[in-house]
VOPAGU-2260 file (C-alpha; in pm, 1 decimal, decimal comma):
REM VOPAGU-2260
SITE   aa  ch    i         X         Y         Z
SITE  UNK   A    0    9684,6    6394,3   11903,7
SITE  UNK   A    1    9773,0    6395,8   11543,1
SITE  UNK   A    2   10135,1    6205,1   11629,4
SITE  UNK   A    3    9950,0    5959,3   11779,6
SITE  UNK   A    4    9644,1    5918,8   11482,9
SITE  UNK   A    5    9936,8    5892,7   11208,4
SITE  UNK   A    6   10108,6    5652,3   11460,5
SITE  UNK   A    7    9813,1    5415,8   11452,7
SITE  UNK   A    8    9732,1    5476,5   11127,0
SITE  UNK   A    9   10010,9    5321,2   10942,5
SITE  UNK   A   10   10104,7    5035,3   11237,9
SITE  UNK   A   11   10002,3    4765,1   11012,1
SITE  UNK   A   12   10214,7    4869,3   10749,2
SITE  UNK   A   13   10489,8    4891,4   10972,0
SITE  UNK   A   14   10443,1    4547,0   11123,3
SITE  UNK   A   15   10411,3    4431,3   10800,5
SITE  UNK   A   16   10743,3    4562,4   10686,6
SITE  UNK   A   17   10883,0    4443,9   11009,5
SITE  UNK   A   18   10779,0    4065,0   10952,3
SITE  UNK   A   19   10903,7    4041,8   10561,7
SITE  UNK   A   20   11212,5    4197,8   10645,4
SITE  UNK   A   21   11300,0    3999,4   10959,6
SITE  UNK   A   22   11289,6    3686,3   10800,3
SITE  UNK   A   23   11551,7    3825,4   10564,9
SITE  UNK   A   24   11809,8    3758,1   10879,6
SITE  UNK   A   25   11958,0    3419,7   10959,1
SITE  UNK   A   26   12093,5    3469,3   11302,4
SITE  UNK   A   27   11975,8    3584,5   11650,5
SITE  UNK   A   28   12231,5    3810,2   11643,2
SITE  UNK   A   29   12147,5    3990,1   11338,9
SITE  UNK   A   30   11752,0    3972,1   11383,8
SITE  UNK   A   31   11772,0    4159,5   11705,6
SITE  UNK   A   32   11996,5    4422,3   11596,0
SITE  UNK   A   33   11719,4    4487,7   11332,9
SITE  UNK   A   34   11459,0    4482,5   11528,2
SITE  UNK   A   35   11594,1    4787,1   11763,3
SITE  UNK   A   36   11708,8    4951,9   11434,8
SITE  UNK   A   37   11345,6    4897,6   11332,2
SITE  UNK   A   38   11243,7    5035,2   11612,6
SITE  UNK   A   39   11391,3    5328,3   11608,6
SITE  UNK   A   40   11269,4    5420,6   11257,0
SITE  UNK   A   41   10927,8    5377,3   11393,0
SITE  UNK   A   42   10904,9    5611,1   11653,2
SITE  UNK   A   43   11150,2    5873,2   11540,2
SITE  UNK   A   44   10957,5    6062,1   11368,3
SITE  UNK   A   45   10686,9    6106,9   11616,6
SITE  UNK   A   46   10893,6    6147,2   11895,6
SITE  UNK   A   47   11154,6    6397,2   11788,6
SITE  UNK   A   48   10839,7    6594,3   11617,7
SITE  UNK   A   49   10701,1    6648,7   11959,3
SITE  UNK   A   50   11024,2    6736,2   12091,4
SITE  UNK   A   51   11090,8    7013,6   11911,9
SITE  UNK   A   52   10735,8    7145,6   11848,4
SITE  UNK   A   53   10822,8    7124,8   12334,7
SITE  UNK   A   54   11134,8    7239,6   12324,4
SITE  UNK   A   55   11231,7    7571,6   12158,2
SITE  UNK   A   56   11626,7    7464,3   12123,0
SITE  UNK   A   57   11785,7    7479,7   11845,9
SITE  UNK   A   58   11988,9    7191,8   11892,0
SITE  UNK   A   59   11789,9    6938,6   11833,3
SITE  UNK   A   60   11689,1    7075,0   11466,3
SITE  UNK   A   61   11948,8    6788,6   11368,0
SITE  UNK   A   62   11771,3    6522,4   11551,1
SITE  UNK   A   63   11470,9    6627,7   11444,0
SITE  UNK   A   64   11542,3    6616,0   11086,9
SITE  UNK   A   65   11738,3    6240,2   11166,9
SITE  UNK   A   66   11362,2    6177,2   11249,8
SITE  UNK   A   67   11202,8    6280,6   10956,4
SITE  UNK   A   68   11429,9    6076,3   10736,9
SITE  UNK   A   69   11301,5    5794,9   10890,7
SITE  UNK   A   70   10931,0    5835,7   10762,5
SITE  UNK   A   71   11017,9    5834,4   10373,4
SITE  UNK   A   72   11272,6    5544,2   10375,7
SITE  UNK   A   73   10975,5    5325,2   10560,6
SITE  UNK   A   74   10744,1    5423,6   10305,7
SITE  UNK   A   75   10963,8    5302,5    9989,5
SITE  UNK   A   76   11117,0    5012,6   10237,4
SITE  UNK   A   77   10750,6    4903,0   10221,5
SITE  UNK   A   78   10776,5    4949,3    9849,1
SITE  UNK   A   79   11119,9    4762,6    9789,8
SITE  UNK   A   80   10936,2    4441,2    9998,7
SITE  UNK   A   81   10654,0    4471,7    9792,6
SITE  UNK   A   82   10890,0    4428,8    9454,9
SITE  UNK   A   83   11065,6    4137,2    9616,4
SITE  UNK   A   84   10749,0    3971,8    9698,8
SITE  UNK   A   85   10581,8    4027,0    9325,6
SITE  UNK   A   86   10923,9    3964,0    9201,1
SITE  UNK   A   87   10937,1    3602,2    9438,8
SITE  UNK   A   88   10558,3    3508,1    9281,1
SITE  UNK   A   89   10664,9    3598,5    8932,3
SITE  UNK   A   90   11004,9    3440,9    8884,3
SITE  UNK   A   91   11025,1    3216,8    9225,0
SITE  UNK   A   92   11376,8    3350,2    9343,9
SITE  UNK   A   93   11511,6    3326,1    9680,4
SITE  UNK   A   94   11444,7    3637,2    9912,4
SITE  UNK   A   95   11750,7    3563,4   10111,4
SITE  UNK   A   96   11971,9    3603,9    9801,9
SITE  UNK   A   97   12215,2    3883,8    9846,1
SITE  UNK   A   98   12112,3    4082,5    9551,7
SITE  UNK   A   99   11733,9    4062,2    9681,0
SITE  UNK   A  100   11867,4    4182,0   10018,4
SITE  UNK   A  101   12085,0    4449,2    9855,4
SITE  UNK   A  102   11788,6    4572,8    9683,2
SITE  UNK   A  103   11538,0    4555,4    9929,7
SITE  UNK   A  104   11757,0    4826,8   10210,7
SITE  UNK   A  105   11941,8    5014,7    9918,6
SITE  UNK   A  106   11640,0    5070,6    9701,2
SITE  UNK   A  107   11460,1    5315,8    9940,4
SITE  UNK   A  108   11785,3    5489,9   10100,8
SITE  UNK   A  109   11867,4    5636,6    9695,1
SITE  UNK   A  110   11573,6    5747,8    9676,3
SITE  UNK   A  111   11561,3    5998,6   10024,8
SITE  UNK   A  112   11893,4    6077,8    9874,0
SITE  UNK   A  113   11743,0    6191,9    9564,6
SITE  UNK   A  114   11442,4    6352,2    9715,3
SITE  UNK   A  115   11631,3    6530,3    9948,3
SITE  UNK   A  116   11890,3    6663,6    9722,5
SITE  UNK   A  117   11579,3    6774,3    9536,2
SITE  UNK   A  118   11393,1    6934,4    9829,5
SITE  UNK   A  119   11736,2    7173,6    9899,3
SITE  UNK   A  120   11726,8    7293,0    9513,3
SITE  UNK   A  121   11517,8    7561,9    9430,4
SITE  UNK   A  122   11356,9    7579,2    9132,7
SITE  UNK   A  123   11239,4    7903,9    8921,5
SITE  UNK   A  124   10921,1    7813,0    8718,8
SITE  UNK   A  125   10762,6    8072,2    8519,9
SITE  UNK   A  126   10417,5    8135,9    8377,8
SITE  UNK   A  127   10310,8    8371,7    8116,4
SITE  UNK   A  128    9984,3    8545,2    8056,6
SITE  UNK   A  129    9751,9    8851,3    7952,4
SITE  UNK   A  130    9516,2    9033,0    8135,2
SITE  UNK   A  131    9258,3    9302,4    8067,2
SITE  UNK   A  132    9384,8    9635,0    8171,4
SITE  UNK   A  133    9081,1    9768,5    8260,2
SITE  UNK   A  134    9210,1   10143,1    8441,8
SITE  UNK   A  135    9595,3   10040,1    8552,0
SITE  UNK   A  136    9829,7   10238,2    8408,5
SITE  UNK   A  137   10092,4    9942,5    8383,5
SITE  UNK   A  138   10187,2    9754,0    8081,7
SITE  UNK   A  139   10309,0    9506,2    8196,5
SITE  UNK   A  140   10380,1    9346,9    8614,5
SITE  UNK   A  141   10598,8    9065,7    8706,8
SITE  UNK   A  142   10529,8    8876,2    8994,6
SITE  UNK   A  143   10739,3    8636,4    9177,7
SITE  UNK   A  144   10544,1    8398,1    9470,8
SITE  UNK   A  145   10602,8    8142,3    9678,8
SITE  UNK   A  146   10435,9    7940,6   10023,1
SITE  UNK   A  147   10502,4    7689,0   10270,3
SITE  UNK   A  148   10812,7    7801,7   10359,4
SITE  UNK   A  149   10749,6    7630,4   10730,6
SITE  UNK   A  150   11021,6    7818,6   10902,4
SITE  UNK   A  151   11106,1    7667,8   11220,5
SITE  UNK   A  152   11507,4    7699,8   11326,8
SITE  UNK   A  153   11865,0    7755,6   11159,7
SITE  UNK   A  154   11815,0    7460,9   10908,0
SITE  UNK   A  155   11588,8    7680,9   10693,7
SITE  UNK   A  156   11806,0    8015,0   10705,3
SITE  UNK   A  157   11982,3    7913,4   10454,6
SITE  UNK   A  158   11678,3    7824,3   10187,6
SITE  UNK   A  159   11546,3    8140,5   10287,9
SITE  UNK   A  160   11805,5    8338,4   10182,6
SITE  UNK   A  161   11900,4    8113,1    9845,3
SITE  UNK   A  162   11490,4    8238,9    9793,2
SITE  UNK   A  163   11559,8    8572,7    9852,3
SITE  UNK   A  164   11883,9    8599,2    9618,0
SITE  UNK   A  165   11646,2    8418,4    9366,3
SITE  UNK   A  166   11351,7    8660,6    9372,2
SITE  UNK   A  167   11548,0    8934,8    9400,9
SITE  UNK   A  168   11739,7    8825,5    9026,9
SITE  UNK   A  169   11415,1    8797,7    8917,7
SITE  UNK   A  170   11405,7    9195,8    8957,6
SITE  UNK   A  171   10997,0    9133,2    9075,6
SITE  UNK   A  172   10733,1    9416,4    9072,6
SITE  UNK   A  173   10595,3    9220,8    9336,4
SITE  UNK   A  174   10636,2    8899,2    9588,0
SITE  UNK   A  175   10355,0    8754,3    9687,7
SITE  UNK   A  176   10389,2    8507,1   10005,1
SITE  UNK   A  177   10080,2    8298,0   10062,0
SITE  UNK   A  178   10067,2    8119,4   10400,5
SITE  UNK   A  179   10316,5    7895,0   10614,1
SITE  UNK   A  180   10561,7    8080,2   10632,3
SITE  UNK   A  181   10610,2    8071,9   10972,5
SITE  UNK   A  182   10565,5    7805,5   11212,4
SITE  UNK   A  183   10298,4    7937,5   11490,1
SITE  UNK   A  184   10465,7    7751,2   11768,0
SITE  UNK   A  185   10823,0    7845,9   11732,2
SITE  UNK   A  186   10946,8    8155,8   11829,9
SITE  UNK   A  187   11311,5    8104,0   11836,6
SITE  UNK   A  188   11625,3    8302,6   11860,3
SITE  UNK   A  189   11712,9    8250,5   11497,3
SITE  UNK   A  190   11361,2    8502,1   11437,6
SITE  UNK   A  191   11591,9    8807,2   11389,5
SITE  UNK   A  192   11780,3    8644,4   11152,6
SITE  UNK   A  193   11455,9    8510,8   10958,0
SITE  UNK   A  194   11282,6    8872,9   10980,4
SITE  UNK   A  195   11627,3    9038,2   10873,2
SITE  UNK   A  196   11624,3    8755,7   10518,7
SITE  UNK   A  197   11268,2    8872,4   10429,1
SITE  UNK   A  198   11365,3    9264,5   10454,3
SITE  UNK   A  199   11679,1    9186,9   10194,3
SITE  UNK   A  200   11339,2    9119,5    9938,9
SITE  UNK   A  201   11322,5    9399,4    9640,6
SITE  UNK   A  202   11048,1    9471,6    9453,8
SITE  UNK   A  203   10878,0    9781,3    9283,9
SITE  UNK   A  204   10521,8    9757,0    9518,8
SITE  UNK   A  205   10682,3    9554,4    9848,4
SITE  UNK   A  206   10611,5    9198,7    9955,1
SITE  UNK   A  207   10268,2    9077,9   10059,9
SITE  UNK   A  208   10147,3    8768,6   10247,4
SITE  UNK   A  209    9868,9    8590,4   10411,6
SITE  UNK   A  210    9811,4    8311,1   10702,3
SITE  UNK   A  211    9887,3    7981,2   10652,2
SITE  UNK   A  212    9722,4    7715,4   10873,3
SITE  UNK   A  213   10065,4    7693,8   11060,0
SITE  UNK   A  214   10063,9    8040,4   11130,4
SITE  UNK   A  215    9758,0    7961,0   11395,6
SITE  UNK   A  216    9892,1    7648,8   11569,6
SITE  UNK   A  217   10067,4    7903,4   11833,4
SITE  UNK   A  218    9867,6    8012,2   12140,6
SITE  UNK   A  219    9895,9    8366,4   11991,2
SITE  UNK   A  220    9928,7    8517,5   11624,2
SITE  UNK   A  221   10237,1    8721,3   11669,3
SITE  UNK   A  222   10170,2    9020,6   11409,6
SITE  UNK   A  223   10531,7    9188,5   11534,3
SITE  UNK   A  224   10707,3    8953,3   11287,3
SITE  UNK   A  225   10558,4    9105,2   11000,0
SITE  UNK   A  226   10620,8    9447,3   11054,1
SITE  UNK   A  227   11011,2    9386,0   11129,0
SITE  UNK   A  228   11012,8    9171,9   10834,9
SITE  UNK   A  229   10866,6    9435,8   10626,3
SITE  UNK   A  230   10581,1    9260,2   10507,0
SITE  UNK   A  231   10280,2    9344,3   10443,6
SITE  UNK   A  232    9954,8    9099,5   10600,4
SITE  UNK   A  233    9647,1    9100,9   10481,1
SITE  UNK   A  234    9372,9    8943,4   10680,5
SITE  UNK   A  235    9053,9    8978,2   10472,9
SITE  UNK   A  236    9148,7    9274,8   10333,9
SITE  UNK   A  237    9206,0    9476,2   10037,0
SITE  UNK   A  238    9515,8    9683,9    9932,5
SITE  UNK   A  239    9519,2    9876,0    9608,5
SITE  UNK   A  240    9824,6    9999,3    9505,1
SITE  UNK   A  241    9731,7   10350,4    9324,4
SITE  UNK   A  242    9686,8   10265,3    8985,9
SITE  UNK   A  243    9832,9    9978,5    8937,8
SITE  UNK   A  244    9661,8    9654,3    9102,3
SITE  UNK   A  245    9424,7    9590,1    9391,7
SITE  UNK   A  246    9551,6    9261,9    9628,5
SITE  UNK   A  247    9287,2    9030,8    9829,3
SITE  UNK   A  248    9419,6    8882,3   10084,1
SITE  UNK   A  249    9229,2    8579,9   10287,6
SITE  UNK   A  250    9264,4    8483,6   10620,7
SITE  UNK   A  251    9308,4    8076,9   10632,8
SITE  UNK   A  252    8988,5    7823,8   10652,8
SITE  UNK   A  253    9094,0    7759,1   11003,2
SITE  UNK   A  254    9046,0    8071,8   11158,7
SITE  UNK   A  255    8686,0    8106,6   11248,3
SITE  UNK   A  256    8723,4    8502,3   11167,5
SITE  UNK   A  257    8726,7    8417,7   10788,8
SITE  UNK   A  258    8482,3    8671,1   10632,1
SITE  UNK   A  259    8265,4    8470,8   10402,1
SITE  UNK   A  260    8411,3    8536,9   10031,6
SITE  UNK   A  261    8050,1    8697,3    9906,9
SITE  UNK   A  262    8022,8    8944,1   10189,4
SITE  UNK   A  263    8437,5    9033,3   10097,5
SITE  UNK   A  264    8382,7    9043,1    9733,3
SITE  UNK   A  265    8136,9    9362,5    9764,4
SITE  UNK   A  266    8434,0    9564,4    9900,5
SITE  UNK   A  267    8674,3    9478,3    9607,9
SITE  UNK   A  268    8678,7    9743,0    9369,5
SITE  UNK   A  269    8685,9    9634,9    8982,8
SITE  UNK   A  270    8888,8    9920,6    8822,2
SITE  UNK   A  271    9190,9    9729,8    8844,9
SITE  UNK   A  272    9305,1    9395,1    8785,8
SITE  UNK   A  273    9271,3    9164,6    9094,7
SITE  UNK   A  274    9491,6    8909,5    9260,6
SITE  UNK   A  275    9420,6    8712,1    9540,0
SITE  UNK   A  276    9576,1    8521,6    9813,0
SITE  UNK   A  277    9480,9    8221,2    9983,7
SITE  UNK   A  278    9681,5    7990,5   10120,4
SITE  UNK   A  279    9437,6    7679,0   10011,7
SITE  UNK   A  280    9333,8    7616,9    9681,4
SITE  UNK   A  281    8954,6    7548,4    9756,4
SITE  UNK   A  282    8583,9    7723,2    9591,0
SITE  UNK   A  283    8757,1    7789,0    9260,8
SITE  UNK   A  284    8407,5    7757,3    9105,1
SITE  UNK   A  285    8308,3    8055,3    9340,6
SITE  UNK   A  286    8597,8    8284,8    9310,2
SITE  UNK   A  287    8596,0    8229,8    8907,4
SITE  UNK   A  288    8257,8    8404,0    8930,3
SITE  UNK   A  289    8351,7    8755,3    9102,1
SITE  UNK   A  290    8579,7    8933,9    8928,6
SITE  UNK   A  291    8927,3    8792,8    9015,6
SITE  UNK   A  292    9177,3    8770,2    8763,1
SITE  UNK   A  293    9481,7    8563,5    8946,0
SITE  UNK   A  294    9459,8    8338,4    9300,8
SITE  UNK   A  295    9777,0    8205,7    9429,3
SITE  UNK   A  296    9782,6    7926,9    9665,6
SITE  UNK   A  297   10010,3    7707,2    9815,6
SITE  UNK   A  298    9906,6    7436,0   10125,6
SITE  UNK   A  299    9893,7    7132,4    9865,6
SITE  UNK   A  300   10283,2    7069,1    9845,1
SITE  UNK   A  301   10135,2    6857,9    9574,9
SITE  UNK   A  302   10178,2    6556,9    9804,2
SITE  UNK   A  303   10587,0    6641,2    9866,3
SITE  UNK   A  304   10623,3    6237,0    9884,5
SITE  UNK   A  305   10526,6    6015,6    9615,3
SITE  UNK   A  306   10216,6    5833,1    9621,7
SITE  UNK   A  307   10043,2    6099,7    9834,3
SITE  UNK   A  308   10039,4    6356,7    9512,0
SITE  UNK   A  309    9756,8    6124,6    9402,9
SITE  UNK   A  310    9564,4    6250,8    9734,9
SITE  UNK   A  311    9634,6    6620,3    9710,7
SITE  UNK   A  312    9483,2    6576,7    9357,3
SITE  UNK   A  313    9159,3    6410,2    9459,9
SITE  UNK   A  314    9106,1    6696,4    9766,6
SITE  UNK   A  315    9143,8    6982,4    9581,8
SITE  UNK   A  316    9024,4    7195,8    9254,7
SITE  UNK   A  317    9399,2    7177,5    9152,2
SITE  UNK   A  318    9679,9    7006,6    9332,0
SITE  UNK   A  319    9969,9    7187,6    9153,1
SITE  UNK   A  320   10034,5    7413,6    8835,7
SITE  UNK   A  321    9772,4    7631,0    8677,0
SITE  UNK   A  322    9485,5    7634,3    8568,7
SITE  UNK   A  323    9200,7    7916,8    8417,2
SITE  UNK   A  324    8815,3    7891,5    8512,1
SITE  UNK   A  325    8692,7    8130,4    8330,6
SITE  UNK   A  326    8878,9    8475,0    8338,6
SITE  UNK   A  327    9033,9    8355,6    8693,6
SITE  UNK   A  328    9352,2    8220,8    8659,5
SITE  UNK   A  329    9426,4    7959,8    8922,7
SITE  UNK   A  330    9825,9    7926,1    9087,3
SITE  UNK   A  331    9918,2    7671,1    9301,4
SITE  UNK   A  332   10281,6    7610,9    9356,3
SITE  UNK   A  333   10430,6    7293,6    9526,4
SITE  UNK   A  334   10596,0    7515,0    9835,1
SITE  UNK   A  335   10935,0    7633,4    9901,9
SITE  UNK   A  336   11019,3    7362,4   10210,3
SITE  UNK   A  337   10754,1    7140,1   10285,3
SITE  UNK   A  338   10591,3    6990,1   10670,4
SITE  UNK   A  339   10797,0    6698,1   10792,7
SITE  UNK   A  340   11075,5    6540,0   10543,4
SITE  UNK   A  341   11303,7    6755,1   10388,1
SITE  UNK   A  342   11236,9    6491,8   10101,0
SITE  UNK   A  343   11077,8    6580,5    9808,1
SITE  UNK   A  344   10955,6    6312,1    9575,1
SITE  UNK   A  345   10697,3    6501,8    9413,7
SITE  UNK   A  346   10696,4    6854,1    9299,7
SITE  UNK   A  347   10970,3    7117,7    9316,9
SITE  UNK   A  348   11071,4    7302,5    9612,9
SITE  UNK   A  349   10959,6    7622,0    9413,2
SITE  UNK   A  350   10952,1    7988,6    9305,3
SITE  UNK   A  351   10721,8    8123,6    9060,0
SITE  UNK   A  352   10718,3    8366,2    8878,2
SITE  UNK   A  353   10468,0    8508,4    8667,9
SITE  UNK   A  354   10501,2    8761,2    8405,0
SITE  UNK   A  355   10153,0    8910,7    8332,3
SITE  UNK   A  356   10087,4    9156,0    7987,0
SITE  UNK   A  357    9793,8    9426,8    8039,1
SITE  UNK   A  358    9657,3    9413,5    7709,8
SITE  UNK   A  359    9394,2    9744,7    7567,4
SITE  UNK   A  360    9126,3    9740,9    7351,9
């Protein structure tokens, strides 16, 4: 059903793109081969999607991913005919002129070069900060987190374990891992090989995590890939580690088991400092109120593709970065892989770390 709403959604750009471009082309010849080109831009993405969300093969991860290519080079193809035609009102050239044409196909293709070269490098960004110490014996913890990994075949292994060779230079009291990690739906043969990445992680206190809202879109919540991955999920719940820090760990907003956050707060303990996970950045004003020092998030992917950043700011209390409402301080990072494109055009595919100082009176 979704395919099919963001199908019809953006038809009317497409047959708008469709119509400037084709009158670009002189010949039958060349007007037809564009239109099945066109064509087949159109409904890759779509198609090949529900393929492999049907078909548990790896196989087709490279069709797949053909498919998703498709989806950003439309979008700034509809930019790059948008240019000609300001540029055609302002300075009345000829659309047909080579250089125009040039422009027009080339323009968008460097730029899924460039976002895609820049969704497969991993970026360390760190954050700094002090905290009352209230009863933990520690002076100071490091944390290293990161979400949306969306891991779905072979193509990711590899991220996965450049993340895991990052965190683990980072030397991390603890990794944090809050939602989509997993894709619900697939439950492949390269699992073993995913689950055997996450249990290379080091850390002094382990490596915690939460559901995503792709970890429910499976008939079932498999459970068994967190144990042989050796980490630790917290559904609602709270896990102190002795002396040192108490974790909160939220289920997502789409499971209808998600304990309301007032009736949850009452079991947190506030001897320690308190960090909480949940995978979307949402009631920031609420959570600011009760006690907890750090929320990460992910979900956002602040928009992964230029313009749609400017929507993932206007639906949530912060999009990407940090940000402190009163003693809470607020983490959401721009994901690790992203849904869809491996093109990023906005945002880093991330790691964060955070080095946190437990100051005394």
């Amino acid at each position: 059903m979704f395919r099919l709403f963001f199908f019809i959604s953006y038809l009317p750009l497409l047959i708008y793109i469709y119509l400037r471009c084709k009158k670009l082309f002189i010949t039958t010849l060349t007007r037809r081969a564009f239109a099945l080109l066109f064509i087949f831009f159109a409904l890759a993405f779509p198609v090949l999607d529900f393929l492999g969300h049907q078909i548990d093969n790896s196989s087709l991860d490279v069709l797949i991913q053909i498919g998703f290519y498709t989806q950003p080079y439309l979008l700034y193809l509809l930019f790059s005919v948008l240019l000609s035609d300001l540029g055609h009102l302002l300075f009345r050239f000829q659309r047909r002129q080579w250089p125009v044409i040039v422009f027009i196909f080339l323009f968008p293709l460097l730029i899924v070069i460039g976002g895609a070269w820049k969704f497969n490098h991993i970026v360390v960004n760190s954050y700094s900060l002090s905290l009352p110490a209230r009863e933990t014996s520690l002076k100071n913890l490091r944390v290293v987190f990161a979400a949306d990994f969306h891991l779905r075949g072979h193509s990711e292994l590899k991220a996965l374990r450049e993340f895991v060779e990052k965190s683990n230079a980072l030397k991390p009291d603890l990794v944090l891992l809050p939602g989509d990690i997993i894709e619900g739906d697939r439950h492949n043969e390269e699992m073993p090989e995913i689950e055997e990445a996450f249990r290379q992680l080091k850390s002094t206190y382990g490596t915690f995590a939460v559901f995503g809202n792709h970890e429910t879109y499976g008939q079932e919540i498999s459970l068994e890939f967190y144990k042989k991955a050796n980490i630790t999920l917290l559904r609602d719940q709270i896990f102190i580690i002795k002396d040192a820090i108490t974790l909160v760990g939220r289920d997502d907003l789409r499971l209808k088991t998600r304990k309301d956050f007032s009736l949850l707060e009452k079991e947190i303990p506030t001897n320690l400092p308190i960090i909480m996970l949940d995978h979307r950045p949402n009631d920031f004003k609420k959570v600011s109120l009760d006690g907890i020092d750090i929320q990460v998030s992910g979900h956002t992917h602040h928009g992964q593709i230029f313009p749609f950043n400017f929507i993932t700011k206007a639906m949530y209390d912060l999009s990407y970065g940090v940000k402190q409402i009163g003693r809470t301080h607020f983490f959401v990072t721009s994901g690790l892989r992203g849904w869809g494109p491996q093109v990023r055009t906005s945002g880093d595919a991330e790691l964060v770390k955070i080095d946190i100082e437990f100051k005394r009176p």
